[in-house]
C-alpha positions, 0 to 999 in steps of 0.5 A: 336442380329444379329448372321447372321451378327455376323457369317458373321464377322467370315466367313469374317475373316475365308477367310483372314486367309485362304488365308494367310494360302495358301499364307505361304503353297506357300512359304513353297515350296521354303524355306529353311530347317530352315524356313520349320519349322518356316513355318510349325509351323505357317501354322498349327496355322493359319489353327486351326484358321481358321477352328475355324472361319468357324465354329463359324460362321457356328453356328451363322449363323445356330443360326440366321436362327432358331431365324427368323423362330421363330418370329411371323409375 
């Protein structure tokens, strides 16, 4: 199994959900009070995603170094 390239996927998604989190963070400073809230609940969720993201990759990646290192050549 490839977990450099796994983790990669997760990094990749990771970035589309962060810009979608700073694209939603600047709408929220123009909306109105009953969307601020809807806005919020969303940003906060997209957020807790991404950080998830980032870090399974992060980890997959960390997995997918140790796994070369330990190969015999």
């Amino acid at each position: 199994m490839d977990f450099i390239a796994w983790g990669e996927e997760y990094l990749q998604e990771a970035r589309a959900l962060k810009a979608r989190t700073d694209l939603l963070r600047r709408r929220l400073l123009s909306a109105a009070a009953a969307e601020r809230k809807e806005l919020n609940y969303r940003i906060c969720l997209l957020y807790s995603m991404y950080l998830e993201c980032r870090s399974t990759g992060r980890l997959l990646q960390s997995y997918g170094g140790k796994e070369d290192s330990g190969r015999e050549k």
